[in-house]
N, C-alpha and C positions, 0 to 999 in steps of 0.2 A: 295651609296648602294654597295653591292657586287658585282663583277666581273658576268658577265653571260655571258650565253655560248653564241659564234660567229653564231649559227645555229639560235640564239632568238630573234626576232624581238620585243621586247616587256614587258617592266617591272612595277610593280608596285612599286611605292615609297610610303613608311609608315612611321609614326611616325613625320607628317609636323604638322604645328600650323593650329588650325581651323581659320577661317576667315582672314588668309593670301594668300597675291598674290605671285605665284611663278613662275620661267620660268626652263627651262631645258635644259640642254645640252646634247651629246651625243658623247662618246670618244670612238675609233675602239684601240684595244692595241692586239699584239700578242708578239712572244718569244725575239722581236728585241725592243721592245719598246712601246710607246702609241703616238698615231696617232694626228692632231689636233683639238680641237673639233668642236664639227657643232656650225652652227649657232642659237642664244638662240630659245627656242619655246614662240610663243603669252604669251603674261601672265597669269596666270591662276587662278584663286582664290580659296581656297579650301571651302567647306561650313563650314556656323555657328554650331554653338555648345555652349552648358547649361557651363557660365563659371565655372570655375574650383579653381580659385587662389582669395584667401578672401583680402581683405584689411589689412595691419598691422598697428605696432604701434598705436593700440585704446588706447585712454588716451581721456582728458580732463578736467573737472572740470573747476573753475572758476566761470563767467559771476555773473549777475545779482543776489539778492532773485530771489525766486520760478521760478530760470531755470536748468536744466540738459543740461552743455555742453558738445558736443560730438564729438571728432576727431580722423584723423587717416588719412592714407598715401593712400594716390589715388592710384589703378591699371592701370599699363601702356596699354596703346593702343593695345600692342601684344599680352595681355594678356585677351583683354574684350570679345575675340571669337565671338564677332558680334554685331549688329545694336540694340538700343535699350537699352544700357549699362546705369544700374544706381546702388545705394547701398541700401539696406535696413539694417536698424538700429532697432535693436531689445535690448528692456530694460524691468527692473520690479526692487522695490526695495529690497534690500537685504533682503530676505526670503519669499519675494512673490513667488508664483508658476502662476501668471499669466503676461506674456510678455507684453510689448505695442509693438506695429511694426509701422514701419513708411519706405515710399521709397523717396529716394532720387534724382530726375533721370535726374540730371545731372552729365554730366560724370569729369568733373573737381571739381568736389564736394569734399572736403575735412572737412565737419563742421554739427552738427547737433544741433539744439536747441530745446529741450525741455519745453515749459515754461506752469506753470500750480501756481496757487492760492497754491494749497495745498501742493505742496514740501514746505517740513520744511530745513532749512538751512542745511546745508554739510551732508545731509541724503545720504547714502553711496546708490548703483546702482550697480544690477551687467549689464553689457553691451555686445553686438555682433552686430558685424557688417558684412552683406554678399556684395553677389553684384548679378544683374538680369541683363536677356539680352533678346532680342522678344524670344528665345527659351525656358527660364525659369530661375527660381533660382538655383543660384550656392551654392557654397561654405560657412560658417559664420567660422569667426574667432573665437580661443576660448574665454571664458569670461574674462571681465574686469570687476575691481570695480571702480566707475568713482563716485565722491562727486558731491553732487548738489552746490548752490552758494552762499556765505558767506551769511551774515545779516550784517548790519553795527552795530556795538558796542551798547548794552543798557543802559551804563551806561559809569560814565565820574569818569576820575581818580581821586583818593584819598589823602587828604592829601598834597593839594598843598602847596609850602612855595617858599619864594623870600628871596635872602639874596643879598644887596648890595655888589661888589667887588671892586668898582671901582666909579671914577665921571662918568663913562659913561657907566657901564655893569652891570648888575645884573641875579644873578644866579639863574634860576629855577631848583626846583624841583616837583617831586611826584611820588605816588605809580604806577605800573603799574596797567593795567588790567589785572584779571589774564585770560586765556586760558578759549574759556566756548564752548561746544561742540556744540551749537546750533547758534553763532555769528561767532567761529571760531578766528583766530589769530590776534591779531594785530599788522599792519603792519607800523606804526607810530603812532605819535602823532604833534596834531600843538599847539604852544603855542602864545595867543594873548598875548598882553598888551596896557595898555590906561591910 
């Protein structure tokens, strides 16, 4: 804080983190120099308060059919302004105008899982994520578009053919699958043989 006047027994310090413990010291200084400080004060804790700082990096996607996976970067300790601390996850799908909300309320909570029958595969989400404390709801991050969870492939590749290279190899082929917006991509293929 500022220098105060030698005549003032007494200051207020502003702008501490709510629900932090703090101690204080106190330094005598005149035209010759600054004096040693006293010894710390008791610890002191400042009161809770409605957090302020939203969780980031919301992302997600993945998991199972008919799930909406939901992540995002935990709020540090310093930051959760008091007792009580959890996230609420707020979703609807792309051009809904009605939310689902959901709380979270553990505080190392990093993951949210949505799971319902009726999501249709990589059905696009917009997303928000806040955070609550026993004071009340804080802050929500801005939106994300977060995909729901693949479908496994409906159908099987095309156009298979085997061509001898060798006494001991033989060459597959086939068409791919193409790209279907409701299965989503494919990310291999296995090839048996008998």
């Amino acid at each position: 804080p500022e220098v105060i006047n030698g005549r003032t027994h007494k200051a207020t310090v502003v702008d501490l983190s709510p629900w932090v413990e703090y101690e204080f010291r106190v330094v005598a200084s005149n035209s010759v120099g600054i004096g040693e400080p006293s010894r710390p004060s008791a610890l002191l804790k400042t009161k809770a308060a409605v957090p302020v700082v939203a969780p980031t990096n919301i992302s997600g996607g993945g998991g199972s059919r008919s799930e909406l996976v939901i992540t995002w970067e935990p709020v540090s300790e310093e930051l959760q302004n008091g007792e009580g601390f959890g996230y609420v996850v707020m979703f609807r799908p792309l051009g809904s105008t009605t939310w689902t909300k959901a709380a979270v309320a553990s505080v190392e909570s990093s993951k949210y899982v949505y799971r319902n029958e009726s999501i249709t595969p990589l059905s696009p989400f917009e997303v928000k994520v806040g955070v609550y404390n026993n004071e009340g709801e804080g802050t929500l991050s801005s939106i994300s578009i977060i995909y729901s969870g693949e479908d496994e492939p409906q159908m099987a590749p095309a156009g298979a053919s085997a061509l001898s290279v060798s006494a001991a190899a033989v060459e597959v082929s086939w068409l791919p699958i193409p790209w279907n917006r409701h299965t989503g991509r494919v990310l291999g293929y296995e090839v048996r043989g008998w």
